[in-house]
C-alpha positions in Angstrom: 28.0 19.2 -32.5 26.5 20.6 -35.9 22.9 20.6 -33.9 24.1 22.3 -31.5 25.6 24.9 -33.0 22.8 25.6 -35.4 20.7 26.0 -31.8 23.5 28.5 -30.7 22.9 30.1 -34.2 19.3 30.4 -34.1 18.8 31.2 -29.9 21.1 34.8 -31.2 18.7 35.7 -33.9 15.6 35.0 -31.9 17.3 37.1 -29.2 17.4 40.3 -31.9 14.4 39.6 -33.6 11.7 38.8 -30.3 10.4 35.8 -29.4 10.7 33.0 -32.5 10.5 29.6 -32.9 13.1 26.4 -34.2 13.0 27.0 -37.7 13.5 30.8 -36.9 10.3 32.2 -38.0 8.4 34.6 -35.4 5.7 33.5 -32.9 2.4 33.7 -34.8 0.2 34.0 -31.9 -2.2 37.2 -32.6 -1.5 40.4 -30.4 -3.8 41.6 -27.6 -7.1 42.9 -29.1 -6.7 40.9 -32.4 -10.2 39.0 -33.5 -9.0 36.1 -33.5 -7.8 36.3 -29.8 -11.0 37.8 -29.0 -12.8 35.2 -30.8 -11.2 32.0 -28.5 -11.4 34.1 -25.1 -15.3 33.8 -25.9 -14.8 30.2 -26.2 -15.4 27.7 -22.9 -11.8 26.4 -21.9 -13.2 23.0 -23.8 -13.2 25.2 -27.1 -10.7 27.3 -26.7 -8.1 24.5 -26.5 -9.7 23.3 -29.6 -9.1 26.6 -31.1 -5.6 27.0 -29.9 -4.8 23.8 -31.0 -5.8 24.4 -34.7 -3.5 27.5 -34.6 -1.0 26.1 -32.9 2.6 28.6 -33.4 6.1 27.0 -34.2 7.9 25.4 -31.5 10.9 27.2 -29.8 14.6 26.6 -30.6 15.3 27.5 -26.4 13.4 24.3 -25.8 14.9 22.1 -28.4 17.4 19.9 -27.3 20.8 19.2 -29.3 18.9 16.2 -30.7 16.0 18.0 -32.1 13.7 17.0 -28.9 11.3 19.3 -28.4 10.2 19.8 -25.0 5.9 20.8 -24.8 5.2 18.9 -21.4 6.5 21.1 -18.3 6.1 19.4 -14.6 5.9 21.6 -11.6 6.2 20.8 -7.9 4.3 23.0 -5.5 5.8 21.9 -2.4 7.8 19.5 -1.2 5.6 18.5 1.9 3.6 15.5 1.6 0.9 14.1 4.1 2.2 10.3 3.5 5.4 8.8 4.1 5.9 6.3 1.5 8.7 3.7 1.6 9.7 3.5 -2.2 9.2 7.8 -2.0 10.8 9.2 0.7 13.6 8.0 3.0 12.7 6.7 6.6 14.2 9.5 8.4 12.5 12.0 6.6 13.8 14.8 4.0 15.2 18.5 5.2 12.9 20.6 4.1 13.6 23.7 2.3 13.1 26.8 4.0 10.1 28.7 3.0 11.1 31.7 1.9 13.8 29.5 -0.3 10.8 28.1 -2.1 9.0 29.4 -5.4 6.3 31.8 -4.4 2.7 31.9 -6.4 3.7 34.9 -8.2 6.8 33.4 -9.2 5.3 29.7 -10.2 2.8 31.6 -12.9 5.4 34.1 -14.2 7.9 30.8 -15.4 4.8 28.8 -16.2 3.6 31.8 -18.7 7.6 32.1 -20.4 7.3 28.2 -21.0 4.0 28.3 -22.1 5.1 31.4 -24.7 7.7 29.3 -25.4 6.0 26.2 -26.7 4.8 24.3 -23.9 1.1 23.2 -24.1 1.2 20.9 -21.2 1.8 21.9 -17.3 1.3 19.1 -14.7 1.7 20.1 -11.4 3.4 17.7 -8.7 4.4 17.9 -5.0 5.4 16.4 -2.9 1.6 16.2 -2.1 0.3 19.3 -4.4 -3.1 19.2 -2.8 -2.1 20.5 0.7 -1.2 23.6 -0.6 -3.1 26.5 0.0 -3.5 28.3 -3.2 -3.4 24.9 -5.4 -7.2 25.8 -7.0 -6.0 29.5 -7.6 -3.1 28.2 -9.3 -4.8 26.0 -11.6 -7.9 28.8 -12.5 -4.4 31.7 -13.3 -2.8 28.9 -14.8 -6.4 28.3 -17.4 -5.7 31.6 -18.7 -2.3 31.0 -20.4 -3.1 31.2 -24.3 -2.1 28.1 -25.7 -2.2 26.0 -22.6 -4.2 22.9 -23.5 -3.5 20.5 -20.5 -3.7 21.5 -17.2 -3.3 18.0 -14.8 -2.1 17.3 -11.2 -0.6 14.0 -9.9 -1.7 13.3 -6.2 -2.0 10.5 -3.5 -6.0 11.1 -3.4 -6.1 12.2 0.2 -7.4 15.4 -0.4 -9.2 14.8 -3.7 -12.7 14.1 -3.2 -13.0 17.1 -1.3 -10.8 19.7 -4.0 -11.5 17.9 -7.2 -14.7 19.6 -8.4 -13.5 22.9 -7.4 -9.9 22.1 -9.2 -12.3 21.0 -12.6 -14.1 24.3 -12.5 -10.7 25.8 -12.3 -9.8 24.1 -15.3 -8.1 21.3 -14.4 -8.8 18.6 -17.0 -6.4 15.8 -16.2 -5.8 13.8 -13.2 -3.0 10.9 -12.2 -3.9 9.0 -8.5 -0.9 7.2 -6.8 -2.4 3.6 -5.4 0.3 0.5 -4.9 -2.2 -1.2 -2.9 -5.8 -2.6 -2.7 -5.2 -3.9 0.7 -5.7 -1.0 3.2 -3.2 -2.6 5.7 -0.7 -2.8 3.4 -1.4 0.8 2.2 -1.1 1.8 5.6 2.3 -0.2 6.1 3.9 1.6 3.0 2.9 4.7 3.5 3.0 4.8 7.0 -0.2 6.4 7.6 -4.1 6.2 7.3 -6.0 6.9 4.2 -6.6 4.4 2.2 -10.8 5.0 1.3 -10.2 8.7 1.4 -7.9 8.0 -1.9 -11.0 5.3 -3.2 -13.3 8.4 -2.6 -10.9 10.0 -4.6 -11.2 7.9 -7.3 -14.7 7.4 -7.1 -14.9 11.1 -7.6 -13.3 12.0 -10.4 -14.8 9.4 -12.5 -18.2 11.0 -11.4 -16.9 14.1 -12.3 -16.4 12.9 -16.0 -12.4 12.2 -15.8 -11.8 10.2 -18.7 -9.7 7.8 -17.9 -8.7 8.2 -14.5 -5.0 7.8 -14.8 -4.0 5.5 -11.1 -0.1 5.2 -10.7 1.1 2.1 -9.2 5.2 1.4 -8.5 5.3 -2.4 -8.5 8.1 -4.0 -6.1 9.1 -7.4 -5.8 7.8 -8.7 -2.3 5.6 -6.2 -1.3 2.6 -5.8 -4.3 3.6 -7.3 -7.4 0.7 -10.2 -6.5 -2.0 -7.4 -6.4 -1.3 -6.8 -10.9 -4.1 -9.1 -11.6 -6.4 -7.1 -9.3 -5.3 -4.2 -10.9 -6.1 -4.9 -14.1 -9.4 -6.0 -13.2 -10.8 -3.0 -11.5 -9.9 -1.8 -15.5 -13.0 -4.2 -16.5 -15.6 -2.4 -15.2 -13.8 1.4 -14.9 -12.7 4.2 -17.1 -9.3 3.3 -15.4 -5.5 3.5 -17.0 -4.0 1.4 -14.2 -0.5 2.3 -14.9 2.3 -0.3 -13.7 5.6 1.6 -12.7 9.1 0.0 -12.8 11.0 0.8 -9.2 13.1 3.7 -9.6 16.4 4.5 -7.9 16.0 8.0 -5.5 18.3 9.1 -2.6 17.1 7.3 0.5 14.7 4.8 -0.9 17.1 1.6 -0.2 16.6 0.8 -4.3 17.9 -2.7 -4.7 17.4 -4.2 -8.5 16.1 -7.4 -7.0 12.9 -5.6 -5.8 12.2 -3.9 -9.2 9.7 -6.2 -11.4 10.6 -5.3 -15.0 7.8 -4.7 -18.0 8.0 -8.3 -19.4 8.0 -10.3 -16.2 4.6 -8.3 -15.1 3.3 -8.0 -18.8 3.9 -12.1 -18.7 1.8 -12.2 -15.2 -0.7 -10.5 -17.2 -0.7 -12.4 -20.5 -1.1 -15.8 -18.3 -4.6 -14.7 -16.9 -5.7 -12.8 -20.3 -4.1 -13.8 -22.8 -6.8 -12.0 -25.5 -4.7 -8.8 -24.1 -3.7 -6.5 -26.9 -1.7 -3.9 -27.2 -3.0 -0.2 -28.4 -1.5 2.5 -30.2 1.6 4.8 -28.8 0.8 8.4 -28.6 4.4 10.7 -29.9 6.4 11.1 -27.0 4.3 8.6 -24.4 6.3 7.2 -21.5 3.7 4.1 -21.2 3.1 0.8 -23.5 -0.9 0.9 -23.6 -2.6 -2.7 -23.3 -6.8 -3.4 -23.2 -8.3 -6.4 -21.9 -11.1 -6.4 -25.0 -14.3 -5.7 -23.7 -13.0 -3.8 -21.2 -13.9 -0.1 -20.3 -10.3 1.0 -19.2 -6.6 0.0 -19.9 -3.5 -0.4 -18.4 -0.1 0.9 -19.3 3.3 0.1 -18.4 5.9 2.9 -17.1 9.3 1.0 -18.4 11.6 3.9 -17.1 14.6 0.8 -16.0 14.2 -2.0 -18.3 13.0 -0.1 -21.6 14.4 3.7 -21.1 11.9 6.2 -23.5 14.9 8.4 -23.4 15.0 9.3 -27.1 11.2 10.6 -27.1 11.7 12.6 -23.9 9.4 16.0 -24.0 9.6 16.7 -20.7 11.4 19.5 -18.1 10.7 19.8 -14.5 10.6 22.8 -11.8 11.4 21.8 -7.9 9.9 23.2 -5.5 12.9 25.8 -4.7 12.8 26.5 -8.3 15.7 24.6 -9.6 15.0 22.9 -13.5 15.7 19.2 -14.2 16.2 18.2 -17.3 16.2 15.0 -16.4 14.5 12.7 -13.9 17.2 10.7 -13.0 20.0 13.3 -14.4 21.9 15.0 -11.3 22.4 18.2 -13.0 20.2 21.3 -12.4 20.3 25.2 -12.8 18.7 27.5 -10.2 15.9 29.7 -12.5 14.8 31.1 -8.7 18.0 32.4 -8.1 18.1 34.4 -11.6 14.2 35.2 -11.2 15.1 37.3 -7.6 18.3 38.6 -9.1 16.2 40.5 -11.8 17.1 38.7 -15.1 14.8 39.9 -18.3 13.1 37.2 -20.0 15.8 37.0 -22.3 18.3 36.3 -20.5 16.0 33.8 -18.4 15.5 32.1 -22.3 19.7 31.7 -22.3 19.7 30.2 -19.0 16.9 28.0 -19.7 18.0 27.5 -23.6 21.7 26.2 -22.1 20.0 23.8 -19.3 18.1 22.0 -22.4 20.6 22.3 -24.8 23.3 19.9 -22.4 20.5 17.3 -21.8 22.0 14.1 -22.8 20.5 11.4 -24.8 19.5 8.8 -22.3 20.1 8.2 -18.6 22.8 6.8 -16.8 21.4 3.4 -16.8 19.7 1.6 -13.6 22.8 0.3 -12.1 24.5 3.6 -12.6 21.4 5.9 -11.3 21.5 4.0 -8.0 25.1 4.8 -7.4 24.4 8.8 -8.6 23.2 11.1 -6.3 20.0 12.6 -7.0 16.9 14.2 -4.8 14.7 11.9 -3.0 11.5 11.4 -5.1 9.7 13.5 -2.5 12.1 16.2 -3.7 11.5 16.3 -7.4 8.0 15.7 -7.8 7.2 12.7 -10.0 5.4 9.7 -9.1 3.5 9.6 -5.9 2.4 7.7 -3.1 -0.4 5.5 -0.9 -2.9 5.5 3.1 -5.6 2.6 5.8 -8.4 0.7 7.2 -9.5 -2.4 8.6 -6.7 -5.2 8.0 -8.7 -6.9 5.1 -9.8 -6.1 1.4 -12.4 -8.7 1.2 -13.8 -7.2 3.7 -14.2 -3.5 3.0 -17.0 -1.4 5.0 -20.4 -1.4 3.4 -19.1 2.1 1.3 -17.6 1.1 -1.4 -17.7 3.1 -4.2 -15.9 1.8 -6.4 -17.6 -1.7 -6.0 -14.1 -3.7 -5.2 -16.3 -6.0 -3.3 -18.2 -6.7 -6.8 -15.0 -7.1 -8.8 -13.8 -9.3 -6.7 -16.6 -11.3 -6.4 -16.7 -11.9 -9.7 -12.8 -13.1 -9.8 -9.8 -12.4 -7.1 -6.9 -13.0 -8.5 -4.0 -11.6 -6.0 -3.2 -12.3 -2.6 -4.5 -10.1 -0.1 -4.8 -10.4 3.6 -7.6 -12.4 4.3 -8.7 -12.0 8.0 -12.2 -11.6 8.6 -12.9 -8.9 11.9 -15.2 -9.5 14.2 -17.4 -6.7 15.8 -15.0 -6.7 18.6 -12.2 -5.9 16.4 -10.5 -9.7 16.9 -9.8 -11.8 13.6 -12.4 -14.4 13.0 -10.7 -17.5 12.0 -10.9 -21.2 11.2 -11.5 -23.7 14.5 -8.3 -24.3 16.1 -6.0 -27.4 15.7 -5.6 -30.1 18.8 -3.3 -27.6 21.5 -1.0 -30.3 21.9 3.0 -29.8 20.9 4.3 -33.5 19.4 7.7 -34.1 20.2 9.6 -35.7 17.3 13.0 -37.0 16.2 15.2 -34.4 14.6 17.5 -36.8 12.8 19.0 -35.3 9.5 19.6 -36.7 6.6 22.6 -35.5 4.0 22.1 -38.3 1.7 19.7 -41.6 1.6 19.9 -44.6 -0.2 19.6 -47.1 1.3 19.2 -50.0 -1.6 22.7 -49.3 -1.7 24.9 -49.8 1.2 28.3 -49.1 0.1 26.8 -45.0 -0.8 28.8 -42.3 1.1 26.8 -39.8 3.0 28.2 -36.7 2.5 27.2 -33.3 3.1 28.3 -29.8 2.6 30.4 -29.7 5.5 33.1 -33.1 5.2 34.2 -33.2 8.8 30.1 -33.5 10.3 30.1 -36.8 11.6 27.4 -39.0 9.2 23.9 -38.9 11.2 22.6 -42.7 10.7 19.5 -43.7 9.0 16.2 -44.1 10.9 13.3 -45.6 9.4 11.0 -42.9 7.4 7.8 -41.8 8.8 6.0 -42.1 5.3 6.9 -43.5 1.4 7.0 -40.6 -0.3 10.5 -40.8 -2.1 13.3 -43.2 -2.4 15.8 -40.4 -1.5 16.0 -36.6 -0.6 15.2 -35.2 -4.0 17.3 -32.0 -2.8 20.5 -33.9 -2.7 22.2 -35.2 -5.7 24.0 -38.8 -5.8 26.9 -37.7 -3.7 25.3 -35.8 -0.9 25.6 -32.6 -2.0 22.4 -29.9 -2.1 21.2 -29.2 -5.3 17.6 -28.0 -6.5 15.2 -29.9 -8.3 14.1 -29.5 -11.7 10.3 -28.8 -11.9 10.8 -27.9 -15.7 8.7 -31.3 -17.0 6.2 -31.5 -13.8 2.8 -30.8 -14.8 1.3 -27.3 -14.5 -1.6 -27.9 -11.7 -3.5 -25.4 -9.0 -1.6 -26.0 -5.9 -2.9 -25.2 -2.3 -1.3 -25.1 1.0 -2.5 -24.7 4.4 0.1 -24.6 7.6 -0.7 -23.6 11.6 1.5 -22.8 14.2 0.7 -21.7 18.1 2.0 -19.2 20.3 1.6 -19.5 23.8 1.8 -15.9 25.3 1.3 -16.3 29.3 -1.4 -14.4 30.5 0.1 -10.9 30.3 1.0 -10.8 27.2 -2.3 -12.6 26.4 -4.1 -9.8 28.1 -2.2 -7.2 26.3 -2.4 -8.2 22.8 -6.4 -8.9 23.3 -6.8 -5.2 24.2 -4.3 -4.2 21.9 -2.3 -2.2 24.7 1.2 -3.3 23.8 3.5 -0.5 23.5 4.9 -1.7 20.1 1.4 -1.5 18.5 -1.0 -3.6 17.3 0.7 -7.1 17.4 -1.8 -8.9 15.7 -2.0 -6.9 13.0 1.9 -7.1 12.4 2.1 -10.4 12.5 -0.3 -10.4 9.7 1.8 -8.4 7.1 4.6 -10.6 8.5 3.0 -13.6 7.8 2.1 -12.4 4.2 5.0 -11.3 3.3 7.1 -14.2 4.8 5.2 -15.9 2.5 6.2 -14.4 -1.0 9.6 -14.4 0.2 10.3 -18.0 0.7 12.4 -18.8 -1.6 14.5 -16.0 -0.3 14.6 -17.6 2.7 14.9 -21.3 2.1 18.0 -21.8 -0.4 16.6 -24.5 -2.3 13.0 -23.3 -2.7 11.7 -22.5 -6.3 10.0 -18.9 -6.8 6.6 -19.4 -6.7 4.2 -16.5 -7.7 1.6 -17.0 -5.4 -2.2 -16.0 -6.6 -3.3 -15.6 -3.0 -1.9 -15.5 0.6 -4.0 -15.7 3.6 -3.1 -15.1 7.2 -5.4 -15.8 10.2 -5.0 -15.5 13.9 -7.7 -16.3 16.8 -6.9 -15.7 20.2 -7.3 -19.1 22.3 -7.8 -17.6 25.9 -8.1 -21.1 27.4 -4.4 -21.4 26.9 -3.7 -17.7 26.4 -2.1 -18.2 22.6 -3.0 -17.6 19.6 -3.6 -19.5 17.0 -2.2 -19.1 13.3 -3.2 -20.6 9.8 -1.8 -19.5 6.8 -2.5 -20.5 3.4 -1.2 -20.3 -0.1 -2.4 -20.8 -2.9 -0.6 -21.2 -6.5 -0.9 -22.3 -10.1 2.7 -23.8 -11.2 4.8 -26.8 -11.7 5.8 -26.9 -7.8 4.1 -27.2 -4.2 3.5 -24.1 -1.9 3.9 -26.2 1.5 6.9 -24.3 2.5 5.2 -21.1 1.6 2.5 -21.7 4.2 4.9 -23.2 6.4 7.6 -20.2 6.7 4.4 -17.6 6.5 3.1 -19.5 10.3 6.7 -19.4 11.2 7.5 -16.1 10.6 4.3 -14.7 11.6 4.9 -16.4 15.0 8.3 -15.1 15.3 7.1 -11.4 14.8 4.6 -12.1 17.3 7.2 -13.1 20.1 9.2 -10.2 19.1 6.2 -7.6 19.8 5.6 -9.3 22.8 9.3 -10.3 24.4 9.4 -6.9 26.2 7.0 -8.3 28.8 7.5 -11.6 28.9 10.0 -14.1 28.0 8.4 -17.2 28.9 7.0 -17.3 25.2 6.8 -20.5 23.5 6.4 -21.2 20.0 4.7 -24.6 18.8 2.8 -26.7 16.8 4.5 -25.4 13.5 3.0 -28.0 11.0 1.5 -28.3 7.6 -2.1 -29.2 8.1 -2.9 -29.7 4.2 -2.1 -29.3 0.9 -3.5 -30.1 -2.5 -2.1 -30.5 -6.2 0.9 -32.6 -7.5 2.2 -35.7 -8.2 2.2 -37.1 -5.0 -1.4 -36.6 -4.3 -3.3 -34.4 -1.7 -2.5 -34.9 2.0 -5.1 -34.0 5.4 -3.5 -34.3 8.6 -6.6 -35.3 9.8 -10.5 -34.7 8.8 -11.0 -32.5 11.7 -7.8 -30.3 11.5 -9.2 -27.9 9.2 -12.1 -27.4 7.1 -10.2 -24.4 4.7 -11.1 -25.6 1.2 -14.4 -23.3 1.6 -12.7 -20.3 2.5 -10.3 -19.6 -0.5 
């Protein structure tokens, strides 16, 4: 209460005495036609931030909070438009748009940038939505290059546009840069985006390290099920790069679905991380930094950690925001916000825009709400606000990216791939290109089930979860493996095992399965004519993300974090079906059978349902685990001729 009466105290007396600064001393920044502002406008922009910074003027008491933060870094959105539709970003059914004329106009975006630059801010980083599709963006930046005491001009965008803008934005003066990418795998870009792009945002990338961008600064929002097994291919394109790959907890926005199982915290990816190179070590904190800095040693870039859930930088906080209708945030996740656009068209002095400003910063609390609580508060959709952005396309496979490459992913991976990532290889055609087919033949079984077995001991109930189910009798087992279930415990009852003493080994997994489509289905999916889209391709990312969802899935399944996931399909036009292998591939205490299992299973499933709108006479077969390798038990081959997939991992 003290602090913020003192900033009361102090706001009154700069108001009499002109513009000042926290300890209430005027603004030493020479006049018009002064040397030493003569001196650093003959300075390139490289210079002249080096000049302004060693004459740098005490910090305003309008942008001090009520405990003492001061707030230098100022973020901007330009628009609230984007030309990608990402998942985690924006809801499915879209955003209403602000009108136009309700939005800041360029004239108004530089005359609040210059009263928060006067005011102590040094940094201005300009947002969107997608800031690159506007117009005026490199007239912006070059109006923006004049503000005296302005040492960081950056932009954080998807990469779309980049390649083409960048050196024109550098000439400008833009001198830092931040590229959204969630995903090396351009199918998977294209399924959380929801539209094309992915090498136009590699261009991107590719472009601003030629430019001299040092590092280039690539956002990436990690999400449980979706890309938290691409981190170790992450930090490796960080070997060979100027790269800070920065890892983003999953944020609750309006409309984004935010669910805290999806969010993978700091510790659990830092872990990931550790496992693989455990030389990492962690770097030095710059004051007020929102990311934990870690370096591989001996490599060129870094990677940082964006702990906004788990590990809230609340109490360092620098930062203030503008939407693009002119409202200011104090607050990312804070609800509150205070129309300057309104006040700006109204006709309010600078002064008075100081008070309005100066009351905005002095209510800002001293941490957020919490995760839990921020997903019950409602905010803007990201899209709305302008902070972290997005992802874009391309043949369904990373290891096999067109010959232009210039980043040289192909070469990193080469040299080590650590992640799963969808594994087809295309044909010429456009078709997958996949292992030889299994025997087209659908073995009919027994489905006996068994609640409990133990049979050296007769007098043992067999009881299951439900009392009243008549007991199923034994039948004779088709192979030795165990003396009894090891899911049941010594009454019946479901219970999981404990892996915790098994032996940490490399564990591999191959399973098939067959869908049998009829000939006009067949004909449809081989010319890719289906009205729902591209089936095959759907299936894939089914298939894959079946996968790392098991355990989800199947009750009594362990979590397995796979290192790779590979779905194949081959059309079989002899028997108009196609045929699908899927493989998984882990290092842990426990088997990833049932991981390549449900991925053919539920990659089957998605193919019935984009093809059950022209035929129902679809049948779905031959779901079986053709290998797997690692364990205790030993390796097993369904036969030598099933599958020869130990060469293609």
């Amino acid at each position: 209460m003290a602090a913020w009466s003192v900033s009361r105290t102090l706001r009154g007396l700069l108001r009499a005495a002109g513009r000042g600064c926290s300890s209430g001393a005027p603004a030493t920044l020479p006049r018009s036609g002064e040397p030493a502002l003569q001196e650093a406008q003959a300075l390139s922009p490289a210079r002249r931030r080096e000049f302004l910074r060693d004459r740098a003027v005490p910090f305003s008491a309008f942008l001090t909070d009520s405990f003492g933060r001061r707030h230098n870094y100022l973020r901007i959105s330009l628009t609230e438009k984007c030309n990608l539709r990402c998942q985690y970003c924006m809801p499915e059914e879209g955003v209403p748009l602000t009108p136009k004329a309700d939005l800041l106009t360029t004239k108004e975006i530089l005359t609040l940038s210059r009263l928060f630059v006067k005011e102590g801010v040094d940094k201005i980083r300009l947002t969107g939505g997608e800031p690159l599709i506007r117009p005026d963006v490199v007239d912006i930046v070059a109006q923006l290059q004049q503000l005296d005491s302005l040492k960081t001009i950056a932009i954080t965008t998807n990469g779309i546009n980049l390649a083409r803008l960048l050196p024109r934005l550098q000439g400008a003066g833009l001198n830092a840069i931040n590229i959204s990418l969630d995903t090396l795998v351009p199918a998977k870009f294209e399924f959380i985006t929801r539209r094309k792009g992915f090498h136009k945002v590699m261009e991107g990338i590719h472009k601003a390290i030629e430019l001299g961008f040092d590092p280039v600064k690539v956002n990436c929002v990690v999400m449980r099920g979706l890309n938290e097994d691409e981190l170790l291919d992450f930090v490796a394109l960080s070997e060979g790069l100027p790269l800070d790959v920065r890892f983003i907890e999953y944020m609750p926005f309006d409309g984004n679905k935010w669910n805290f199982k999806k969010m993978v915290s700091y510790t659990e990816m830092l872990d990931m991380i550790h496992q693989r190179w455990p030389e990492l070590e962690k770097l030095p904190e710059e004051a007020s930094s929102t990311a934990k800095a870690f370096r591989v040693p001996g490599f060129r870039g870094q990677i940082s950690f964006i702990t906004s859930m788990s590990e809230h930088f609340c109490g360092t906080c620098n930062r203030l925001r503008i939407t693009a209708d002119g409202n200011l945030k104090v607050c990312l996740f804070g609800n509150s916000e205070v129309s300057l656009r309104d006040h700006l068209r109204a006709g309010a002095s600078e002064e008075e825009l100081l008070s309005i400003i100066g009351a905005a910063v002095g209510r800002k609390k001293q941490q957020h709400a919490g995760m839990f609580n921020i997903a019950q508060m409602k905010n803007r959709p990201m899209i709305l606000i302008g902070c972290f952005p997005k992802l874009g396309d391309a043949p369904l496979t990373s290891s096999s990216l067109p010959p232009w490459d210039p980043l040289h992913i192909q070469g990193l991976r080469a040299r080590g791939s650590f992640s799963g990532h969808m594994g087809a290889s295309w044909t010429r055609g456009g078709l997958p290109r996949v292992l030889p087919p299994t025997q087209p033949r659908l073995e009919a079984s027994s489905s006996w089930r068994f609640y409990s077995s133990h049979p050296q001991d007769p007098d043992c109930s067999t009881k299951c979860l439900n009392p009243e189910t008549p007991v199923v009798p034994a039948t004779p087992r088709l192979s030795p493996l165990s003396d009894q279930l090891t899911h049941m415990d010594s009454e019946g009852r479901a219970a999981m095992v404990d892996v915790g003493g098994k032996p940490t080994t490399e564990r591999v997994a191959v399973a098939s399965a067959v869908v049998f489509l009829g000939p006009e289905a067949f004909k449809l999916v081989r010319q890719n004519q289906l009205r729902k889209g591209d089936a095959l391709a759907v299936a894939q990312l089914a298939g894959i993300q079946a996968a790392k969802l098991t355990s989800q899935l199947i009750p009594l399944c362990h979590h397995v974090t796979l290192s790779h996931t590979q779905v194949q399909l081959e059309l079989d036009a002899a028997r108009h079906a196609v045929v699908i292998q899927a493989s998984c591939r882990a290092w842990g205490p426990t088997g990833v059978e049932m991981e390549a299992l449900t991925s053919a299973a539920i990659a089957a499933l998605t193919l019935y349902d984009m093809c059950k709108a022209v035929s129902r006479d679809i049948v779905l077969g031959d779901i079986k685990l053709l290998s797997k390798t690692g364990g205790q038990r030993g390796d097993f081959n369904r036969s030598s001729n099933s599958i020869s997939s130990q060469s293609q991992f």
